[in-house]
C-alpha positions as a Markdown table, in Angstrom:
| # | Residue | x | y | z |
|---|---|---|---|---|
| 1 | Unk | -8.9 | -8.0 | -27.3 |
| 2 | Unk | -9.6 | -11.5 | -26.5 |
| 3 | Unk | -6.9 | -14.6 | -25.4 |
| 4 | Unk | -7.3 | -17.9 | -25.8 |
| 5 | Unk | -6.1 | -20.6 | -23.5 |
| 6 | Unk | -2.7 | -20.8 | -25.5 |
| 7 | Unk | -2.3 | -17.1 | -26.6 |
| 8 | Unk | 1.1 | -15.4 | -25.4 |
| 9 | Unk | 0.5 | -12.1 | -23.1 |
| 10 | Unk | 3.3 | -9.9 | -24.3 |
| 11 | Unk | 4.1 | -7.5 | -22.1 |
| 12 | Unk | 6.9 | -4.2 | -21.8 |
| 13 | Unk | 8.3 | -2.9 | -19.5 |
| 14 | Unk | 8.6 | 0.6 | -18.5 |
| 15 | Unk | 10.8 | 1.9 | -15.7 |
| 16 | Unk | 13.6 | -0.7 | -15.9 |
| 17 | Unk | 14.5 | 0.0 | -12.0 |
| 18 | Unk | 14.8 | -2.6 | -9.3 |
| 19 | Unk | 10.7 | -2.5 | -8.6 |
| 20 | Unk | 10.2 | -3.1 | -12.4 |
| 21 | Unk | 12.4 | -6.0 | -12.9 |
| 22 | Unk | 11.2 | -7.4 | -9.8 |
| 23 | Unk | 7.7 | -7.2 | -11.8 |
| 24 | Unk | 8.7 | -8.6 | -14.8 |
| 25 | Unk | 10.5 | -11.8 | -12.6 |
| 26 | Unk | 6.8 | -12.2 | -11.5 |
| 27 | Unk | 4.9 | -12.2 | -14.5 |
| 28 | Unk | 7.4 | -14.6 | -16.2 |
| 29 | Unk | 6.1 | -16.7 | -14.1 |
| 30 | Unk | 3.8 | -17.2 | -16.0 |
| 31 | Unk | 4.2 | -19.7 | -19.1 |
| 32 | Unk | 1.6 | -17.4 | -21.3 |
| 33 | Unk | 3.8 | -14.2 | -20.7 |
| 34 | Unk | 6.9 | -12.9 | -22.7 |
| 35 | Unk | 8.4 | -9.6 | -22.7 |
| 36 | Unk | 8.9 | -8.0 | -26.0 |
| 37 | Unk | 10.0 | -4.4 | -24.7 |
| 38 | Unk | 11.4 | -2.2 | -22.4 |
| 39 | Unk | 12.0 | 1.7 | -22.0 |
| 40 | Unk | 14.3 | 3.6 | -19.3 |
| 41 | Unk | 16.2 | 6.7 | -19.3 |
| 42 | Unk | 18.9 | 5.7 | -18.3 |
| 43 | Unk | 21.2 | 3.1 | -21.0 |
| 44 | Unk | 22.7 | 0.9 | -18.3 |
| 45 | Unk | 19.4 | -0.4 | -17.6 |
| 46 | Unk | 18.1 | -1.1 | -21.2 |
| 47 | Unk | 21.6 | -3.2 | -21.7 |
| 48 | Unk | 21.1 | -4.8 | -18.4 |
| 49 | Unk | 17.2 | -5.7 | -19.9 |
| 50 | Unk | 19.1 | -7.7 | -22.6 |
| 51 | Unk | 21.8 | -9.3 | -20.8 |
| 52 | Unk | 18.4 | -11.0 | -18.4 |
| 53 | Unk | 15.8 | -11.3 | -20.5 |
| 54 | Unk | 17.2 | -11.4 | -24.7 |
| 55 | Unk | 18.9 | -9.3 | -27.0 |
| 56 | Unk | 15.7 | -9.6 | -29.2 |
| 57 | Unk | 14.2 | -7.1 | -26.7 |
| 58 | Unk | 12.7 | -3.8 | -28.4 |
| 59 | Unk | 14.6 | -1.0 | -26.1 |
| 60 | Unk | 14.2 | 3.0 | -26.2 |
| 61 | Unk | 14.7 | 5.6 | -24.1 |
| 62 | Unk | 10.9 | 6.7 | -24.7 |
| 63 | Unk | 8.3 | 5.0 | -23.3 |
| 64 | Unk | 5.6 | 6.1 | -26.6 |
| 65 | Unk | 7.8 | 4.4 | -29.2 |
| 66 | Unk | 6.8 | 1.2 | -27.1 |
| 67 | Unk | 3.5 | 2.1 | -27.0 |
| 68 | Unk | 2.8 | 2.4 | -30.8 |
| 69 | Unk | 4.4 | -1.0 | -31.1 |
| 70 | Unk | 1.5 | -3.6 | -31.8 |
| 71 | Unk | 2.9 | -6.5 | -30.3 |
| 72 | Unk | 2.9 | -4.7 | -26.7 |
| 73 | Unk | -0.5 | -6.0 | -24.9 |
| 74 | Unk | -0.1 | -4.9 | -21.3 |
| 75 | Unk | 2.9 | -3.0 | -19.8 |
| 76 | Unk | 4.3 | -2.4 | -16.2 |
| 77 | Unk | 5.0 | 1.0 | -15.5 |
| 78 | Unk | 7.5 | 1.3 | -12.7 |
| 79 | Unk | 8.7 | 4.7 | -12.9 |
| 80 | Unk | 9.5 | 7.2 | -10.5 |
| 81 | Unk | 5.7 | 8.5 | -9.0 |
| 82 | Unk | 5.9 | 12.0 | -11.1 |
| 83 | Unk | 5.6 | 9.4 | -14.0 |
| 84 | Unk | 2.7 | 6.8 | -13.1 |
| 85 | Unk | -0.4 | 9.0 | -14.2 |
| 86 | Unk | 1.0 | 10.0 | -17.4 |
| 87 | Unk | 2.1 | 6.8 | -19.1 |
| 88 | Unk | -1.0 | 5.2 | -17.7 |
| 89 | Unk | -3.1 | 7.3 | -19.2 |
| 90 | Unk | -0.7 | 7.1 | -22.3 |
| 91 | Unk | -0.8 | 3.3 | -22.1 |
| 92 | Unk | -4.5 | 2.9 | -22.3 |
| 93 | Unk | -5.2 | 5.2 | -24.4 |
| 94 | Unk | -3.1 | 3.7 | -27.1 |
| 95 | Unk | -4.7 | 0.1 | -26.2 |
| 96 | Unk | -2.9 | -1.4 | -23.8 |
| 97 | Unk | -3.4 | -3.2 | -20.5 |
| 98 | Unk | -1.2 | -1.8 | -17.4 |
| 99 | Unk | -0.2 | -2.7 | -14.3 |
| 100 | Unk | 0.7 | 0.6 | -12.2 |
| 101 | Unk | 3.1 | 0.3 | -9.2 |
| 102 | Unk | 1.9 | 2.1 | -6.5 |
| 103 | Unk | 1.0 | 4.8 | -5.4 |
| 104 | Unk | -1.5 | 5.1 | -8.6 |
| 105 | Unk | -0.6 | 9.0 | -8.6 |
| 106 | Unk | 1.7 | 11.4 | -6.9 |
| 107 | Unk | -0.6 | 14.2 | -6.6 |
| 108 | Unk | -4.6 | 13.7 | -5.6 |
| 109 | Unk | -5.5 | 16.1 | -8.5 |
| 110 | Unk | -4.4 | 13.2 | -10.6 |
| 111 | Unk | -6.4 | 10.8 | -9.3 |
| 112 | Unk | -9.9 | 11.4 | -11.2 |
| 113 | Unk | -7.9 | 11.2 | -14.6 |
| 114 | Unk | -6.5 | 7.7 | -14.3 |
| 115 | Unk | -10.1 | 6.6 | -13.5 |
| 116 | Unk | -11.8 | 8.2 | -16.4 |
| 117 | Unk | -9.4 | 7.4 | -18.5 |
| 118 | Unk | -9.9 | 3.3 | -17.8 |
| 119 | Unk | -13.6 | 4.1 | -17.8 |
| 120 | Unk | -13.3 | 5.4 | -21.3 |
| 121 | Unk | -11.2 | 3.0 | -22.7 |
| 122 | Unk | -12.0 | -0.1 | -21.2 |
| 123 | Unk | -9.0 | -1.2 | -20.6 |
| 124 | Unk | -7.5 | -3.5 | -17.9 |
| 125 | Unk | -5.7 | -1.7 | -15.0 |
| 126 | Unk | -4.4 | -3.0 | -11.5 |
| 127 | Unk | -2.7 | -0.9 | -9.5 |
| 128 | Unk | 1.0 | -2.7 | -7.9 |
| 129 | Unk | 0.5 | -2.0 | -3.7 |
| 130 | Unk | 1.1 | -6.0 | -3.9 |
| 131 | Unk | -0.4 | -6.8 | 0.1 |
| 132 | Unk | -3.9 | -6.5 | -1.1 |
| 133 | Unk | -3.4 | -9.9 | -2.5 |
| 134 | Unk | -2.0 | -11.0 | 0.7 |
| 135 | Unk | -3.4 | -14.2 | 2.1 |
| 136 | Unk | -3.2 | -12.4 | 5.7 |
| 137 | Unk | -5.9 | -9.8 | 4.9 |
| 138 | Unk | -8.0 | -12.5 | 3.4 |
| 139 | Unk | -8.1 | -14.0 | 7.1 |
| 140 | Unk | -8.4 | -10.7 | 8.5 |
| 141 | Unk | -11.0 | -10.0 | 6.8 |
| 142 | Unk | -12.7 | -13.1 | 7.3 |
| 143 | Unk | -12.5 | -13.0 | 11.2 |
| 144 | Unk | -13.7 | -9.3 | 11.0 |
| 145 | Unk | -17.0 | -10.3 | 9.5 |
| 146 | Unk | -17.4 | -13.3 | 11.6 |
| 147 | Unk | -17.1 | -11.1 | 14.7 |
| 148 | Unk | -14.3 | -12.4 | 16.5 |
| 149 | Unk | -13.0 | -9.6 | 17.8 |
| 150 | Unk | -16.5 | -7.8 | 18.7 |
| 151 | Unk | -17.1 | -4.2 | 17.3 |
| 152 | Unk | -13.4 | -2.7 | 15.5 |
| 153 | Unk | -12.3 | 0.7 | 17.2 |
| 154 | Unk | -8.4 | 1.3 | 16.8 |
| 155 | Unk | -5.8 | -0.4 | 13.8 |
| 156 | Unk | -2.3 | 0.0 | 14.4 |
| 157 | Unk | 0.4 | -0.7 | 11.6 |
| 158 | Unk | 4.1 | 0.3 | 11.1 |
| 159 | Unk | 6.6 | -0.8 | 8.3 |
| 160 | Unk | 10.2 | 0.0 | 9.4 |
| 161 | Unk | 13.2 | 0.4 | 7.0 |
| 162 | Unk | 16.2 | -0.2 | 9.2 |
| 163 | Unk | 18.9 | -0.4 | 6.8 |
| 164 | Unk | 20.7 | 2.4 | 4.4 |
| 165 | Unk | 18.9 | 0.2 | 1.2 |
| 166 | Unk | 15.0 | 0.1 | 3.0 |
| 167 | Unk | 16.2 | 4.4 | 3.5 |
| 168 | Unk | 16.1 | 4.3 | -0.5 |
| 169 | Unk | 20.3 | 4.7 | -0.2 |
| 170 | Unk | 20.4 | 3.2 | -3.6 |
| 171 | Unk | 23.6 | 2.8 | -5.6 |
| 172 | Unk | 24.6 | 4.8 | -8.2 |
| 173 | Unk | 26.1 | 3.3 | -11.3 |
| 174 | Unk | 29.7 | 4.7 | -12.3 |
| 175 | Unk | 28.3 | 5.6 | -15.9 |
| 176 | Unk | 25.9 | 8.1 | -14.8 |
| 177 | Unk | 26.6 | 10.4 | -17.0 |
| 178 | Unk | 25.0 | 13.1 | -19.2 |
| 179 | Unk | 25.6 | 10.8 | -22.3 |
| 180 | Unk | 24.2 | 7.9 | -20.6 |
| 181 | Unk | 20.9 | 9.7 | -19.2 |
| 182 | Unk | 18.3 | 11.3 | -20.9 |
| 183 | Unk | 18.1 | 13.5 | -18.2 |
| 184 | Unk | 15.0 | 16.1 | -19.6 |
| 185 | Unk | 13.0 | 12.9 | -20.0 |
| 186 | Unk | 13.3 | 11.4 | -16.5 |
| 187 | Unk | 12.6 | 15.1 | -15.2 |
| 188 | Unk | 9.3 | 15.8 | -17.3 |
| 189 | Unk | 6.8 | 18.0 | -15.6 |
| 190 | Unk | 8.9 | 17.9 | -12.5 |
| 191 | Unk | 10.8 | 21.3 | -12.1 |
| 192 | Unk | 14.0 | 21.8 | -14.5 |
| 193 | Unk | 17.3 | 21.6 | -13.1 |
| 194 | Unk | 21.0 | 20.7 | -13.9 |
| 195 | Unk | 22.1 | 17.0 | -14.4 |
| 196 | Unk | 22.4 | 15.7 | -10.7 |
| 197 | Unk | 22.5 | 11.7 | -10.8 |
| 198 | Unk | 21.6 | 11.0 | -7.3 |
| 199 | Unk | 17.8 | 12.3 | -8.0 |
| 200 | Unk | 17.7 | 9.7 | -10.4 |
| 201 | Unk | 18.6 | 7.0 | -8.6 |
| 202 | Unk | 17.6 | 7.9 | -5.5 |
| 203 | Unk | 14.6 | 9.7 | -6.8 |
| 204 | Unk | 11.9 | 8.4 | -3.7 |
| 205 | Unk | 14.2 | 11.2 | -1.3 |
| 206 | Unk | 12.7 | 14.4 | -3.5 |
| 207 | Unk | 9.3 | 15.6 | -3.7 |
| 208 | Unk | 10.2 | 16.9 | -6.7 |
| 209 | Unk | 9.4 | 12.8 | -8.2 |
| 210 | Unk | 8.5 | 10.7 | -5.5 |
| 211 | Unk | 6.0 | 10.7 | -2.6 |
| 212 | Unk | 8.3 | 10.2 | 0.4 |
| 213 | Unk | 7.4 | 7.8 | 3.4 |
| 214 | Unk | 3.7 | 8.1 | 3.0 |
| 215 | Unk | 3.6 | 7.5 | -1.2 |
| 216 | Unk | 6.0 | 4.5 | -0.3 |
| 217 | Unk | 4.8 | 2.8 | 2.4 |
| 218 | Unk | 1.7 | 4.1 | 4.1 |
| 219 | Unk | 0.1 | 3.2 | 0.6 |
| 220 | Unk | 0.7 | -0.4 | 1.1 |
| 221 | Unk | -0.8 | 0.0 | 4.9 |
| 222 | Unk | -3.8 | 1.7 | 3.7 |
| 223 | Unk | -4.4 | -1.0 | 0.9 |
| 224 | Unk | -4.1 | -3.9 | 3.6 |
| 225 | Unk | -6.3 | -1.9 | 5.9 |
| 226 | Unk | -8.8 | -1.3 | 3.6 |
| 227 | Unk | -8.5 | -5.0 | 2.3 |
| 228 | Unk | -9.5 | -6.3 | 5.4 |
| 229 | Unk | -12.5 | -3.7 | 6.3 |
| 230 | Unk | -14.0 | -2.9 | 3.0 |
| 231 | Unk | -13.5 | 0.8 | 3.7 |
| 232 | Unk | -13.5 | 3.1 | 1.2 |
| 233 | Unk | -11.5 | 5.3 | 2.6 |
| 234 | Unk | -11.0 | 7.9 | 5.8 |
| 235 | Unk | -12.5 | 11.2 | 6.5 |
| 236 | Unk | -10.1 | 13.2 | 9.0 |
| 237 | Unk | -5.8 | 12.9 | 8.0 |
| 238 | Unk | -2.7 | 14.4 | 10.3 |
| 239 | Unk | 0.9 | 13.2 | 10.0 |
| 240 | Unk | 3.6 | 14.1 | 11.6 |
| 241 | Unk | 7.3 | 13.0 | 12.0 |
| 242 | Unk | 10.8 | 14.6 | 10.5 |
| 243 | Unk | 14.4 | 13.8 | 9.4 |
| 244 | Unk | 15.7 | 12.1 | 12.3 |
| 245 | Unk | 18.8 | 9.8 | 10.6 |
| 246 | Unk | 19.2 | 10.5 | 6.8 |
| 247 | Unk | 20.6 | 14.2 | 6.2 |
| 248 | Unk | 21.7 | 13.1 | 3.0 |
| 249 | Unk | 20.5 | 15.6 | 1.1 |
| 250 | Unk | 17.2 | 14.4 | 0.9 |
| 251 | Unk | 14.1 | 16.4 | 1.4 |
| 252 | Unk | 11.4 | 14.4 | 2.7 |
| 253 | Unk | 11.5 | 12.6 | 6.2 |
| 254 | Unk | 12.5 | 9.6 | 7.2 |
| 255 | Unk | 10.2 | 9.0 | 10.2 |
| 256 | Unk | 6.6 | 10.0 | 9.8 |
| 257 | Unk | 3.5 | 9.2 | 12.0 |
| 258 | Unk | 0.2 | 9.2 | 11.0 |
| 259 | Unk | -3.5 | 9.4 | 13.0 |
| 260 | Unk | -6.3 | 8.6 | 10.4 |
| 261 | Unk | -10.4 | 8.5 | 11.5 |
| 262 | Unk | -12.5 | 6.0 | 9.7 |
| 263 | Unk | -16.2 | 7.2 | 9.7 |
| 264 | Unk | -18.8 | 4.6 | 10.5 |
| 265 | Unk | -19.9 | 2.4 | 7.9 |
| 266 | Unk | -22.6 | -0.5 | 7.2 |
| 267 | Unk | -19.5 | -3.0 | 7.6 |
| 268 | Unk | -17.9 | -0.9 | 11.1 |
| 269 | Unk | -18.0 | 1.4 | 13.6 |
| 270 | Unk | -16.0 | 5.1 | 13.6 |
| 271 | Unk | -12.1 | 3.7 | 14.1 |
| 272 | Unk | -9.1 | 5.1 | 14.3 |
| 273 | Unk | -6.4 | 3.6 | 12.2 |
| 274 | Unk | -2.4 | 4.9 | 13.9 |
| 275 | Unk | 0.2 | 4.7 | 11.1 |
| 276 | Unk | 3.9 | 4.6 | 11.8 |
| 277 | Unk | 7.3 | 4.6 | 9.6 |
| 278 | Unk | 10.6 | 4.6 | 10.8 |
| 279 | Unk | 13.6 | 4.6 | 8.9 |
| 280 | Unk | 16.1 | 4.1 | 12.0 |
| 281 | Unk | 14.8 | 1.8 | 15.0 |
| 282 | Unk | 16.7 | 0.0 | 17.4 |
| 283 | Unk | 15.9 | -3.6 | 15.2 |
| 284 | Unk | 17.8 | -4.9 | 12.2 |
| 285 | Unk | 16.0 | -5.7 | 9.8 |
| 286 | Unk | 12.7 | -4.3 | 8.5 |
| 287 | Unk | 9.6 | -5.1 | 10.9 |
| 288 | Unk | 6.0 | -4.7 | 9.3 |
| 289 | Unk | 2.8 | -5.7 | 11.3 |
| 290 | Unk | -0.6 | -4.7 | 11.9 |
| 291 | Unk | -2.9 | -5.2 | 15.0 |
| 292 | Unk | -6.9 | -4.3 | 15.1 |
| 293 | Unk | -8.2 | -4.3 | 18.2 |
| 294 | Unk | -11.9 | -4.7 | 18.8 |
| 295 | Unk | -14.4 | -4.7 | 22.0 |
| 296 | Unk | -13.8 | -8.4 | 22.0 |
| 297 | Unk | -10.5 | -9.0 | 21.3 |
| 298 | Unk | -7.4 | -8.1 | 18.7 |
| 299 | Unk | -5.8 | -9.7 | 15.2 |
| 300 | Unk | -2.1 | -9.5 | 14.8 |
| 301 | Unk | -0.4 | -10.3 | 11.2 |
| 302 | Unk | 3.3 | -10.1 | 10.8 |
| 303 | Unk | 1.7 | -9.7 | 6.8 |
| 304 | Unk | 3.8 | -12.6 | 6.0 |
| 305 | Unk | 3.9 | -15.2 | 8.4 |
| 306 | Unk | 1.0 | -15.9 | 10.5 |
| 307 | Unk | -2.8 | -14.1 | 11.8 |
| 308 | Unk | -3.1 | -14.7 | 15.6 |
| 309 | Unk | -6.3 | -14.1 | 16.8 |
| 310 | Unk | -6.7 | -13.1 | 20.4 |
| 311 | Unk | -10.6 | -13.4 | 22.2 |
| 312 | Unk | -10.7 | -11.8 | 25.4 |
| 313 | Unk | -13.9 | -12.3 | 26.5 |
| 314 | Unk | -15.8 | -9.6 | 28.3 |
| 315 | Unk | -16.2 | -8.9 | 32.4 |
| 316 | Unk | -19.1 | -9.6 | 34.1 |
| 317 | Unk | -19.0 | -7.0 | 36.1 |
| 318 | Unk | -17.1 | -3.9 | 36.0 |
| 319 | Unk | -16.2 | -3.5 | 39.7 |
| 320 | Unk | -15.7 | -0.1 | 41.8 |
| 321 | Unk | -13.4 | 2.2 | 43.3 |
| 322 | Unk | -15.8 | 3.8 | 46.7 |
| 323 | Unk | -12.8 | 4.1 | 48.9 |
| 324 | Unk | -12.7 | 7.8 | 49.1 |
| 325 | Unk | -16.7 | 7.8 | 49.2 |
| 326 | Unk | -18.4 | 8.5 | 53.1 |
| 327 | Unk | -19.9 | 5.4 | 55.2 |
| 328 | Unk | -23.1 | 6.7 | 53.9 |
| 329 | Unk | -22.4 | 6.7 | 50.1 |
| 330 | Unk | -20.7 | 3.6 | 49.6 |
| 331 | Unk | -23.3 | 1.6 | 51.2 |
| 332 | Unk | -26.0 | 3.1 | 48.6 |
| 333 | Unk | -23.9 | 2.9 | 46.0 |
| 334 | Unk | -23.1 | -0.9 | 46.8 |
| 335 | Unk | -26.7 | -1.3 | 47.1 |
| 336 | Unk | -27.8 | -0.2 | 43.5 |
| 337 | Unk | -24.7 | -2.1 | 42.8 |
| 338 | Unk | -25.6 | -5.3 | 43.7 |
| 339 | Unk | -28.9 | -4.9 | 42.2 |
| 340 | Unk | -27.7 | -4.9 | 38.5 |
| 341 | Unk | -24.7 | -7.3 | 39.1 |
| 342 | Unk | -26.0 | -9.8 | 41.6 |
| 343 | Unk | -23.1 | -12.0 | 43.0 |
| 344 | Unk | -22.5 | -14.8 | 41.6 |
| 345 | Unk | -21.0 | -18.2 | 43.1 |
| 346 | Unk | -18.4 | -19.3 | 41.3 |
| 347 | Unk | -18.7 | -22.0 | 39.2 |
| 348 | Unk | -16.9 | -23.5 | 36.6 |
| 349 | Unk | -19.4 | -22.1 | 34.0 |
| 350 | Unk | -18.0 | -19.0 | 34.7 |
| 351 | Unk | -14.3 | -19.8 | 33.9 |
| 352 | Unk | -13.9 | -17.9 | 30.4 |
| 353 | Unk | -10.9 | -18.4 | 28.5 |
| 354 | Unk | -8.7 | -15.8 | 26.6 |
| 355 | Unk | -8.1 | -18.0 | 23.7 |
| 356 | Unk | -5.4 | -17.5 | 21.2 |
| 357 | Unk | -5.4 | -19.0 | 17.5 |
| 358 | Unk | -2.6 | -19.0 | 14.8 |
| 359 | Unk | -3.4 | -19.2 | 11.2 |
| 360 | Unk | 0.4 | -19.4 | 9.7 |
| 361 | Unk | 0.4 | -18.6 | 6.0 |
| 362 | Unk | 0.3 | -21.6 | 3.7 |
| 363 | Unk | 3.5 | -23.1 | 1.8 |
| 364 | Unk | 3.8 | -20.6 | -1.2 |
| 365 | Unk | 1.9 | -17.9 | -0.2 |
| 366 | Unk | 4.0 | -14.6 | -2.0 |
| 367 | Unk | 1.6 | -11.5 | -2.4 |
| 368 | Unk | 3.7 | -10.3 | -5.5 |
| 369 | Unk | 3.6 | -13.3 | -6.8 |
| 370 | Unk | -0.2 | -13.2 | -6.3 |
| 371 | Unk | -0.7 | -9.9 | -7.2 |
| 372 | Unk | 0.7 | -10.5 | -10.4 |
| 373 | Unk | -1.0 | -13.4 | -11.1 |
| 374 | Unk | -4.2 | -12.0 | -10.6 |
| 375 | Unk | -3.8 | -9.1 | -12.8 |
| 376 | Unk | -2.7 | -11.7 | -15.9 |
| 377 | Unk | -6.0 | -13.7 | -15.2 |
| 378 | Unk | -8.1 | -10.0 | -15.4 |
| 379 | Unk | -6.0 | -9.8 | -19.0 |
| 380 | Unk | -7.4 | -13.4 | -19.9 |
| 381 | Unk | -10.9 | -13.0 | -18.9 |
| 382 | Unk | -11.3 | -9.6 | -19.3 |
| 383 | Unk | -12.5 | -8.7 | -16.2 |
| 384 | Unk | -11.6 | -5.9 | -13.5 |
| 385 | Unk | -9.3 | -6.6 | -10.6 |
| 386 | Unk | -10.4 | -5.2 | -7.5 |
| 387 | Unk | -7.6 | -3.0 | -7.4 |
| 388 | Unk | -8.0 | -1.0 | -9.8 |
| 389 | Unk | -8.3 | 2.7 | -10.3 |
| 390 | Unk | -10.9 | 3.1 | -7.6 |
| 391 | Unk | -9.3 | 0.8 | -4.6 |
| 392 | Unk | -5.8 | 2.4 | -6.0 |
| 393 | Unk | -6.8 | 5.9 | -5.7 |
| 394 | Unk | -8.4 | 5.1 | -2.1 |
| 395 | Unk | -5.6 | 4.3 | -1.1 |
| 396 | Unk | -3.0 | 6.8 | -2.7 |
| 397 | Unk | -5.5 | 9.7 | -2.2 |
| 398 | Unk | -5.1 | 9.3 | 1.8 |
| 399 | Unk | -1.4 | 8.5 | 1.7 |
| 400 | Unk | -0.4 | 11.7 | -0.1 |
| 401 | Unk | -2.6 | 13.6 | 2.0 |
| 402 | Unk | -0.6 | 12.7 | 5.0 |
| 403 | Unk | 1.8 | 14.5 | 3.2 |
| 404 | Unk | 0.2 | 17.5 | 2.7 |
| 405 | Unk | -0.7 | 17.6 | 6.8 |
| 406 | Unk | 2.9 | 16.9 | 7.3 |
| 407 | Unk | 4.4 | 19.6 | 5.2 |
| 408 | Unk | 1.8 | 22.3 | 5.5 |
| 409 | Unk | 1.3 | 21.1 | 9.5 |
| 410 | Unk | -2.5 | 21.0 | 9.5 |
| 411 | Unk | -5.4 | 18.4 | 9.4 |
| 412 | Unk | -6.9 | 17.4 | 6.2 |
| 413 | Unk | -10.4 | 16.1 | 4.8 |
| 414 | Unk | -11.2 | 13.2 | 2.9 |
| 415 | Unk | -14.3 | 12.3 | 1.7 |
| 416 | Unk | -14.5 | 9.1 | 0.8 |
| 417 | Unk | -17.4 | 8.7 | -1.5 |
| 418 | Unk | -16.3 | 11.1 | -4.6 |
| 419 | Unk | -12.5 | 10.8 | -3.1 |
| 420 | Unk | -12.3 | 14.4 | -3.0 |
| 421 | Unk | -9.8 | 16.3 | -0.5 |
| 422 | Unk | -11.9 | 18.7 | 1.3 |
């Protein structure tokens, strides 16, 4: 498949939620992209498709009858997590680009599959954990290489949902009904039960089809971490956390905590990278930020707004505590002291200054924006984004095993290389 400067990219859409028409508003961004298709379960959605985007819109409750169409070149596939392996696979397989909202997969075993499968076919695939095209870890990284905060030991990063919507407290339309749903469809492999609308629509609070807090959210933390580091990937995982707020019926926490070890690598040192969601905090509004701190210093993004960059530069001296040390003692040991750190008059040479820099985001910077641009450019050229498979399973592989520490209370293994669980 080939596209000239002119061509039209037209795309479907599959998984008409909130996430997917979000995507499609992004790639119609683009003049060289139309949207010929779109498959849900659920009717309400396919009728809302052509209310926004044209009653000449192929719909269908199943996603395959969009994927034998021939005018379909690339779809989105923004389904609930049990979903995302399947149709990818599917999608390629019958010739088409995709673009995968994260996480790539909603269990590690399925991980290998996707990968093959875009080996074997060739096709285009980017994976949708959008900050891995934000500007901010472009700094980041940047500054990390450069050395401006010394050698990296500790990362820090948190994404808090504060409000009943960020808690996945999604509506529920009044036609839900068994009519209206085709209710086997949206369970598929998941385990069979009776028509219960609320796992539908609020499908991320069961394990049953999403990946709870860490398929969610620590996804997108892991893909900005390992964005800015080059790492492929951790070797030790525990989680922690529990349902603090939400007792909604819902299955999976709503505050979870995680402590991930990096091993060393030709890029870094061994780090430790500390993980945190909270569904209920004592701010409004949803706060997401990183901060790596190095022997030199520390970066803090808000992901969205600005880098700072803090250098604090190093002591000259560490100093002593000999108070509790006899006469005798603390005269040898200020002895031997003094002979590696000679005093020093002060001078104004020796005035170092802790220096701060800002690096605000430029005017327009919008990583989903981004994101989706660069996966339409991949399309064009024929080229692999850097997320693909690989980075997307890197990052999912990780994510879901912090919930397999969490559930089954026990560290896990990662090795990174052949992103194997071990």
């Amino acid at each position: 498949m080939t596209f000239a400067p002119n061509d039209k990219i037209r795309i479907a859409l599959i998984g008409a939620g909130g996430m997917g028409s979000g995507d499609v508003r992004d790639a119609l961004r683009d003049p060289g992209v139309e949207l010929v298709a779109a498959s849900d379960v659920y009717d309400g959605r396919l009728a809302r498709a052509k209310e926004v985007w044209g009653s000449h819109l192929f719909t269908s409750r199943d996603y395959r009858e969009v994927l034998a169409r021939p005018d379909v070149d690339a779809v989105i596939v923004a389904t609930p997590d049990h979903w995302h392996a399947r149709i990818s696979i599917d999608a390629m397989n019958a010739g088409k680009d995709v673009y995968c909202e994260k996480p790539m997969v909603q269990k590690v075993e399925e991980g290998k599959a996707v990968i093959e499968a875009q080996k074997k076919t060739g096709r285009i695939m980017q994976v949708g954990s959008q900050y891995a095209s934000a500007i901010s870890f472009q700094k980041i990284k940047e500054l990390l290489a450069a050395g401006a905060i010394g050698e990296l030991n500790m990362v820090e990063a948190w994404l808090d949902r504060n409000t009943a919507l960020g808690a996945w407290q999604y509506s529920i339309p009044p036609d839900a009904t068994p009519g209206n749903i085709d209710w086997d469809r949206f369970l598929g492999s998941a385990p069979k039960r009776p028509f219960e609308p609320v796992r539908l629509f609020r499908w991320r609070n069961y394990r049953d089809y999403g990946t709870a807090v860490a398929g969610d959210l620590f996804v997108h933390l892991l893909t900005g971490l390992h964005t800015a580091t080059g790492s492929l990937g951790p070797k030790r995982i525990y989680a922690s956390g529990g349902l603090r707020y939400w007792n909604d019926g819902r299955d999976v926490p709503d505050t979870m905590l995680g402590i991930i070890e990096y091993p060393k690598s030709a890029t870094h040192p061994e780090f430790t990278f500390m993980l945190r969601v909270n569904f209920k905090s004592s701010k409004p509004q949803e706060d997401f930020g990183f901060r790596f701190v190095g022997s030199g210093g520390s970066i803090f993004t808000d992901v969205m707004r600005t880098v700072t960059l803090t250098s604090v530069p190093r002591e000259s001296e560490p100093g002593y505590t000999i108070e509790t040390f006899s006469k005798k003692q603390q005269e040898e040991f200020l002895a031997q002291y003094r002979r590696q750190y000679p005093p020093q008059r002060p001078s104004a040479d020796a005035m170092r200054p802790v220096k701060e820099q800002r690096f605000p985001s430029p005017p327009g910077s919008e990583p989903h924006q981004e994101h989706m641009r660069v996966f339409f450019s991949n399309v064009r050229n024929r080229t692999q984004p850097f997320e693909d498979p690989a980075f997307g399973f890197r990052a999912a592989g990780p994510a879901l095993l912090c919930n397999t520490s969490y559930f089954e209370r026990r560290i896990c293994h990662w090795d990174a290389n052949s992103m194997t669980a071990t």
